[in-house]
C-alpha atoms as one frame of an Amber mdcrd trajectory, in Angstrom:
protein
   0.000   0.000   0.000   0.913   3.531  -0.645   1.460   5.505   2.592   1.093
   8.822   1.740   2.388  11.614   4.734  -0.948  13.739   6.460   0.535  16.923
   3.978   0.117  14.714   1.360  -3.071  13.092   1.871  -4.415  16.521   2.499
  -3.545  17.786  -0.601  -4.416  14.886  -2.052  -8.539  15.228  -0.401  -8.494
  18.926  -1.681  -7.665  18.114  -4.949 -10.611  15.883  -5.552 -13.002  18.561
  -3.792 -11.875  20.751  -6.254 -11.100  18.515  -9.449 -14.829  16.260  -8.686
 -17.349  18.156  -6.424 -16.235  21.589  -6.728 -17.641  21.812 -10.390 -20.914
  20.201  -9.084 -21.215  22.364  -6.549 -20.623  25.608  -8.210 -23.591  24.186
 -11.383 -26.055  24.235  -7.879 -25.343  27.414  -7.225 -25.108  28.441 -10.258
 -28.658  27.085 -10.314 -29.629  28.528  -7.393 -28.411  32.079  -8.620 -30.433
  31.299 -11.655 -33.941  30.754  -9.996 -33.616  33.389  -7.598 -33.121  35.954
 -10.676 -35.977  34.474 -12.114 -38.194  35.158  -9.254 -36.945  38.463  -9.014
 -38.009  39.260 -12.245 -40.982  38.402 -11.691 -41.918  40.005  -8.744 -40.684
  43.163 -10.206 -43.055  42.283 -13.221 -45.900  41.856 -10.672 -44.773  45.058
  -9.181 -44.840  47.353 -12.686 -48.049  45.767 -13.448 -49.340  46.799 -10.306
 -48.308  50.231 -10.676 -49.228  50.457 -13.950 -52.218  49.595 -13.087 -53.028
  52.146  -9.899 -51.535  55.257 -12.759 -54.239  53.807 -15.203 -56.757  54.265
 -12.245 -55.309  57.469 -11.526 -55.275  58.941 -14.519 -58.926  57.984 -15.122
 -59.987  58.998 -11.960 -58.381  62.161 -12.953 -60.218  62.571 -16.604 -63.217
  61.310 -14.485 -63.035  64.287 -11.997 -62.278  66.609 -15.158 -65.494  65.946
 -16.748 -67.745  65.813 -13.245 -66.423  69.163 -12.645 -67.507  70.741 -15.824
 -70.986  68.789 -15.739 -71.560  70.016 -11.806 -70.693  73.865 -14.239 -73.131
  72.898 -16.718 -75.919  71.496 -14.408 -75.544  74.767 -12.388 -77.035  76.846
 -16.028 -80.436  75.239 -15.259 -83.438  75.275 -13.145 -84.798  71.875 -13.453
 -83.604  68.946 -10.827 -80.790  67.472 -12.624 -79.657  63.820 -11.563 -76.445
  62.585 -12.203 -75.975  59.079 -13.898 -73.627  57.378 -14.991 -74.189  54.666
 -18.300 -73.594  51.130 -17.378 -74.290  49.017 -20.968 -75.651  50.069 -24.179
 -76.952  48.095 -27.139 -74.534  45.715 -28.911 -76.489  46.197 -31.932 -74.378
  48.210 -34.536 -76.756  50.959 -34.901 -76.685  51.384 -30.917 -80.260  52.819
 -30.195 -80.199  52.549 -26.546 -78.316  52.672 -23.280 -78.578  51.802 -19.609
 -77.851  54.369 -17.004 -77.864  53.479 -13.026 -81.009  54.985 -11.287 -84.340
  54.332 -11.728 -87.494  54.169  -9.651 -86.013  54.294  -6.059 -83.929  57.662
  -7.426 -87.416  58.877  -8.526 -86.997  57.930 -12.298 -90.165  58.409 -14.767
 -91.341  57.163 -18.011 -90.116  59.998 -21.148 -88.006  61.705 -18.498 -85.165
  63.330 -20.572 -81.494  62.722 -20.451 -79.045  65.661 -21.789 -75.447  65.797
 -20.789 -72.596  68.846 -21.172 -73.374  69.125 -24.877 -77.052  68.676 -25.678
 -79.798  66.080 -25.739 -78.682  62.496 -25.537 -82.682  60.675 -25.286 -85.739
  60.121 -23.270 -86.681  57.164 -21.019 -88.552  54.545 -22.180 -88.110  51.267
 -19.473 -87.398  51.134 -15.680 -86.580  48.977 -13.291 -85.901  49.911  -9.407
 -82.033  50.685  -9.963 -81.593  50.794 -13.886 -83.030  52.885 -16.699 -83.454
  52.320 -20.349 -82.764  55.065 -22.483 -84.033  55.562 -26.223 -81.299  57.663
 -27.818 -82.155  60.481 -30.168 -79.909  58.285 -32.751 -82.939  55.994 -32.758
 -84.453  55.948 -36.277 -88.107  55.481 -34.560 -87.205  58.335 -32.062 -88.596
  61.539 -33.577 -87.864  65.044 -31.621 -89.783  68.246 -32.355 -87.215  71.012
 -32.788 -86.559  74.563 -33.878 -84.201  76.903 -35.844 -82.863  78.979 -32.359
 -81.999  82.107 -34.999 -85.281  81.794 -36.992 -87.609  79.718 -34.686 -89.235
  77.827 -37.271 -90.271  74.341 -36.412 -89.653  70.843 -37.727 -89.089  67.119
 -36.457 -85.534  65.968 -36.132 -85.513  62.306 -38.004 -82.970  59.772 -39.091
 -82.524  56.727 -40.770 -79.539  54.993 -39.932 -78.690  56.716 -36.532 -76.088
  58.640 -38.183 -77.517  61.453 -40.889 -79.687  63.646 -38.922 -82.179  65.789
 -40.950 -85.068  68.315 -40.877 -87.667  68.989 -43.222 -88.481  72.747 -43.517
 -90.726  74.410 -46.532 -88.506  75.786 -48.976 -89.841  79.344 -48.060 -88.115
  79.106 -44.120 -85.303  81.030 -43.322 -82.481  78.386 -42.316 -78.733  78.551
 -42.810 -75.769  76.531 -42.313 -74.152  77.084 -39.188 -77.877  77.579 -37.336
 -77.978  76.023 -34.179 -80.932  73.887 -34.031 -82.446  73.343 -30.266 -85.853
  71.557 -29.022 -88.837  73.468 -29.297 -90.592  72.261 -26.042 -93.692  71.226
 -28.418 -93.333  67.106 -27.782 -94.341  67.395 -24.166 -90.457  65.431 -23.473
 -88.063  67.813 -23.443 -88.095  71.751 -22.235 -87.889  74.176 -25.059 -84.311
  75.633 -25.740 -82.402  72.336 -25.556 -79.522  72.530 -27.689 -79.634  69.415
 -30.285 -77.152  70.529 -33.277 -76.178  72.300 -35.780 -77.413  72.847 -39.525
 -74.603  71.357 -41.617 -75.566  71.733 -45.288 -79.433  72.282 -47.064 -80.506
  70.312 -50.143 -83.442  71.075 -52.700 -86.335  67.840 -52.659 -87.853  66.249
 -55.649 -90.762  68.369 -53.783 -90.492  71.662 -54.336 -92.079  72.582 -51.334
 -90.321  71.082 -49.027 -85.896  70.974 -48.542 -83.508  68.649 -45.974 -81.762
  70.486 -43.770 -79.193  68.131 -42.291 -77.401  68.504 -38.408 -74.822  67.747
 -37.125 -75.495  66.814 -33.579 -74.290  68.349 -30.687 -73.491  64.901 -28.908
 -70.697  62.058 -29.366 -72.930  59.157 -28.969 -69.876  56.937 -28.952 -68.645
  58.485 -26.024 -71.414  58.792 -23.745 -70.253  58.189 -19.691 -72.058  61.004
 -17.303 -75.159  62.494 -18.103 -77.876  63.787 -16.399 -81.642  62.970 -16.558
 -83.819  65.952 -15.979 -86.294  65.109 -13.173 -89.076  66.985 -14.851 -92.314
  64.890 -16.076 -93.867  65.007 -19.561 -95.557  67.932 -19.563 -98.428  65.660
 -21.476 -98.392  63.239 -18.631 -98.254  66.728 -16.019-101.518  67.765 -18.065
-103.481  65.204 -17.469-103.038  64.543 -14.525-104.033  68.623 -13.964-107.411
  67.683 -15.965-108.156  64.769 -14.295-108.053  67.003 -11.093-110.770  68.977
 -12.602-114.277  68.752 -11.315-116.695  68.971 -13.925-120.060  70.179 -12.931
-123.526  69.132 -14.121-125.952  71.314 -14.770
């Protein structure tokens, strides 16, 4: 047998730590090293999602407070109860006739109330439930809105056919221009006179000679509806009635 001296044989053990295990050891912690930068990308993923997240909310939050402020401004012009809503779905359909806003009944919500927000008239009423409220918007080809020329103040009915070309049909004789600002006229017992609902874009002659399209532009972005308000007044048709049926009628 080979006798080696304790120098020797201690050599001899720490040059097989480092020829074998050493290279074993240093691929584990190599490993090791490996996983934990992993994991620290990861949570410092987590953490920029997370904080891109909260400046998304912020920011919103921030555009949100922007546009309550000017609507609190623009509900303070009028004299009528305004409520503020806020839309929660809208029809999938592409023409997009309706929406849903979040108050009805138990907030005091009627039938035909109008809904404007900071531009002009957005639609009327037309389903309730205790919490939620349908809303037929003017874009609504079956939705037909008695308006005037605010410069001229001649009357016509606001119509469209696709929910995108809005036109009015005045008598050839009727003073209207381009660039006319076109608001409701109070006469459809829905909305208060003076409303605004567009602007006359462009006038075209009819095979009828009697009659020529004015065309609007309309004062609201129905693609971007969020906050409106619905005005807490009752049809003045429904406030009518109800006036006459207090009536006594007396027999002779």
């Amino acid at each position: 047998m080979i006798s080696l001296s304790p120098d020797m044989h201690e050599r001899t053990v720490y040059t097989l730590k480092m020829s074998v295990f050493y290279p074993f050891q240093a691929t584990v912690s190599y490993v090791d090293q490996v996983k934990d930068v992993f994991k620290e990308n990861e949570r410092r993923r987590d953490t920029v999602a997370t904080l891109r997240t909260q400046l998304s909310l912020i920011k919103e939050k921030g555009a949100e407070n922007t546009r309550l402020r000017k609507l609190l401004g623009f509900s303070e012009q009028f004299d009528y109860e305004l409520n503020p809503v806020r839309v929660i779905a809208r029809d999938p359909s592409p023409l997009y006739r309706s929406i849903v806003v979040n108050a009805g009944k138990r907030d005091g919500v009627q039938l035909y109330m109008p809904l404007i927000s900071e531009q002009g008239v957005v639609g009327k009423v037309v389903q309730l439930t205790q919490n939620m409220s349908l809303v037929q918007l003017l874009k609504d080809p079956s939705n037909r809105t008695s308006v005037m020329d605010r410069r001229s103040r001649y009357v016509g009915i606001l119509e469209t056919e696709n929910g995108k070309d809005f036109f009015v049909r005045y008598r050839t004789h009727e003073d209207i221009e381009p660039g006319d600002k076109i608001i409701t006229s109070g006469l459809g017992g829905i909305y208060p006179k003076g409303l605004l609902v567009g602007e006359v874009k462009k006038i075209t002659e009819n095979y009828n000679p009697l009659f020529k399209t004015v065309y609007v532009d309309p004062a609201v972005d129905f693609d971007r509806l969020e906050e409106l308000f619905i005005m807490m007044l009752p049809p003045q048709w429904s406030a009518f009635r109800s006036e006459l049926d207090s009536i006594k009628i007396e027999n002779d």
